[in-house]
N, C-alpha and C positions, 0 to 999 in steps of 0.2 A: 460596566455592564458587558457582559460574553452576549456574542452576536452567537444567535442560530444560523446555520449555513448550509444549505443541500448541495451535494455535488450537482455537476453540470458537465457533461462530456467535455473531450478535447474541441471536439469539432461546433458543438455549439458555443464554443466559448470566442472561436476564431469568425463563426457568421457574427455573434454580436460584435467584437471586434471591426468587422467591415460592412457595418450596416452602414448605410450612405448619411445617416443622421448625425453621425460621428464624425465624418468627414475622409479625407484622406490622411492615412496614417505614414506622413512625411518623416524627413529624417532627424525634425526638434526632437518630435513625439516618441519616438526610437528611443532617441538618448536619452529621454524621462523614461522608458518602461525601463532603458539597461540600470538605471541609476534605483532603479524602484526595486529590481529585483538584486542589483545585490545588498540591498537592506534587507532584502525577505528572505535571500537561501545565500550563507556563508559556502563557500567554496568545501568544505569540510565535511566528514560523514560524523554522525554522533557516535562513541564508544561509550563501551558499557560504564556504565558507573562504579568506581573504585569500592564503595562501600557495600557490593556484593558479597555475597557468601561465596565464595569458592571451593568448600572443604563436605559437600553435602553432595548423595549422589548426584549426577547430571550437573553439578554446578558449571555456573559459567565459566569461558573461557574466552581471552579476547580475539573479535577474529582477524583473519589474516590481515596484516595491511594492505596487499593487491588490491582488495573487496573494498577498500575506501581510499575514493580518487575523486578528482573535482568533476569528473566525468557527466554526474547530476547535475551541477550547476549549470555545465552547458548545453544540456536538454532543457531545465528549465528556463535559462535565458531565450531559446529560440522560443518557448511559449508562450511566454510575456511577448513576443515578438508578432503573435496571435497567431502561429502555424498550427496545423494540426498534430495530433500528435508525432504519425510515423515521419511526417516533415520534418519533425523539429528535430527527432534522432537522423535526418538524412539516409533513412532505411528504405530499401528493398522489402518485396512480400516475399514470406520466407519460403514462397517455391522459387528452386534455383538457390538455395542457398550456397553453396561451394563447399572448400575442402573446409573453410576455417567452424564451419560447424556440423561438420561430419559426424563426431561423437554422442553429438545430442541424441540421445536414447529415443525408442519409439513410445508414442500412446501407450500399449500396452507395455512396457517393459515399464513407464510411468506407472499408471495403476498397480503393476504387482510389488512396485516400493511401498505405494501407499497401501495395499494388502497384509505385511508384515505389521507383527506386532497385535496388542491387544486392541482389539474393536471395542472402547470405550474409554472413557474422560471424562474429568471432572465437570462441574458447572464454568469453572474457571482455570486458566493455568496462566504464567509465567512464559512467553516462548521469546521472548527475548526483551534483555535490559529494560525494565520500565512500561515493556509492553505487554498486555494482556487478551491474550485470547479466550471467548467467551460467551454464554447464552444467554436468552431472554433471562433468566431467572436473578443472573445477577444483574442485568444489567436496569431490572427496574425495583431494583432495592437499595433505595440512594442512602440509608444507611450503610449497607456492606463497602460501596462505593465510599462513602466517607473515610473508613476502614483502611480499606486498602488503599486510601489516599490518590484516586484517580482523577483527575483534572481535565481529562479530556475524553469524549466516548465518537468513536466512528461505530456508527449505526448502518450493516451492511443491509439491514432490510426493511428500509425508511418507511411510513407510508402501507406496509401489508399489516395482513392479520394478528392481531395481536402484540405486534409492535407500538410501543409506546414511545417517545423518544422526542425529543425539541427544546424550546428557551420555555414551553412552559412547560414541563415534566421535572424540565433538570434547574431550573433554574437560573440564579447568575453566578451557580457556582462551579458550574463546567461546559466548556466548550465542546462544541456539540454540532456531529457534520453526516447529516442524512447522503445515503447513497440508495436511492427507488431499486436495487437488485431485486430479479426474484429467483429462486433455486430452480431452475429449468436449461437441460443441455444449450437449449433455441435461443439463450439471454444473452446479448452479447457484454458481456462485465467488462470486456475490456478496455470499453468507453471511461471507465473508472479508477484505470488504473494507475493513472500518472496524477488524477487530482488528491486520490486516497492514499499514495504515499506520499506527496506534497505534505496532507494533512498532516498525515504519523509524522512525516522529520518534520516541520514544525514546532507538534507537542515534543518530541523528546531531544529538541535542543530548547526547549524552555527551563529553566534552573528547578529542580524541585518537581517537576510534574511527570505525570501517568497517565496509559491512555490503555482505556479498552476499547477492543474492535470485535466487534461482537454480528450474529446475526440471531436465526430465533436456535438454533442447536450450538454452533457457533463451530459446524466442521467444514461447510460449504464454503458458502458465500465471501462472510468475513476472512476464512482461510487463504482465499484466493487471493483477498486485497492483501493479505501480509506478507503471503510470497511474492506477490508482485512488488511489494515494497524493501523486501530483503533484495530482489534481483535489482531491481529502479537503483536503491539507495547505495546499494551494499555490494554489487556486482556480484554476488552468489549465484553460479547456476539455477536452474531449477529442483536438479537432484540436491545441489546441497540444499538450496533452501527449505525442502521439502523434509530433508534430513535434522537440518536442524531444528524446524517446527515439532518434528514429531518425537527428538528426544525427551519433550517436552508434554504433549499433547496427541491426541487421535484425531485425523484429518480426514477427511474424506470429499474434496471437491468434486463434482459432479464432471462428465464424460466431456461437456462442452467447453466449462470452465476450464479444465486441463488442456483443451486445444489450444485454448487464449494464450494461456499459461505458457504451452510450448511454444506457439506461434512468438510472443512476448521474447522469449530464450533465443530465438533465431534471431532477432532483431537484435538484441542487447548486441551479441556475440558481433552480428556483422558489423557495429559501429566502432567498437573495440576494436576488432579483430583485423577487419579487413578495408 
């Protein structure tokens, strides 16, 4: 039986963690979370899968190896370690950031990337290996869904209007992981950001499986979790990652969402970097 799951911030995840009911989380208890988490996240980034088309416009192409390094892993080990999130990357707020992330584009020079190109999309698209980005429309027609063979759906807009989504909608036939977002600059999504790619690498180191992530138009919300999950996973800037979503798909993240976004790109870089 698939478990229904709502995300849960970084930071609420670290209070449950250190509520006094649990005890003090000595150094046995450590070496069962380190030994728990490297059963749950291989040191390894997922690649695309070999039986892609590559001969079709826009087809795939594998990305660099820079962009996959065990670097994940030991974000998500301090996790399991119950730190917050910006602790667990050993980050700075990214005012003051330094030289090494100097080139990081402004807000606006953001937005007029995401301005290029045609203002529309499909219901559905393809934005990278086995991932699907996508709206209400597919995502509660568990026929199409059958279809395209999806096994797992991140639901960027758990809980609001018109959203349908849980263990009883979908089933026990897909894993299925609410995120309460709602499209508004004042939201801060970034509380989601490290559980919702958590979730994505997961499903696509599962043998066989697919995963949409969707909200109700599926430009915002959800787009926001995939880029964070391309920069988390995959080390891809934000300009590429934004590039690669949209040779793919029409994006349009909201003005606040994109701060997350850059803010998120400061941090990556200074962990890497400096």
């Amino acid at each position: 039986m698939r478990r229904f799951q709502l995300a849960v911030p970084v930071s609420a995840m670290h209070r449950q963690a250190a509520s006094p009911g649990e005890g003090a989380r000595g150094e046995p208890q450590r070496r069962g979370d380190l030994a728990r988490w490297q059963e749950l996240m291989p040191g390894t980034c997922p690649s695309p899968s070999p039986g892609l088309p590559r001969d079709r416009p826009g087809g795939w192409q594998h990305p660099s190896a820079q962009h996959c390094a065990s670097g994940w892993w030991e974000q998500g080990l301090s996790l399991a370690l119950g730190m917050s999130g910006a602790e667990a990357l050993g980050l700075r707020r990214p005012e003051g950031a330094g030289a090494c992330t100097g080139d990081i584009p402004s807000l606006k020079e953001i937005e007029q990337l995401l301005n290029t190109g045609r203002p529309s999309c499909n219901h559905v698209d393809e934005v990278w290996p086995n991932l699907f980005l996508g709206d209400l429309v597919t995502a509660h027609n568990r026929f199409v869904l059958w279809k395209m063979g999806v096994t797992h759906v991140l639901n960027a807009a758990h809980g609001t209007a018109y959203s349908h989504g849980g263990q009883d909608f979908y089933g026990a036939t897909i894993d299925y992981y609410g995120v309460p977002a709602h499209d508004l600059p004042s939201f801060d999504i970034s509380q989601f950001f490290f559980s919702a790619a958590q979730f994505i690498h997961n499903a696509l180191n599962t043998p066989g499986a697919k995963i949409l992530v969707h909200c109700a138009v599926g430009v915002s919300r959800s787009a926001s979790l995939v880029l964070a999950y391309l920069m988390i996973n995959h080390h891809l800037p934000l300009v590429e990652a934004i590039k690669t979503v949209k040779e793919h798909r029409w994006i349009s993240p909201n003005r606040g969402f994109l701060k997350h976004l850059r803010n998120l790109d400061v941090q990556l870089r200074q962990k890497r970097d400096c």
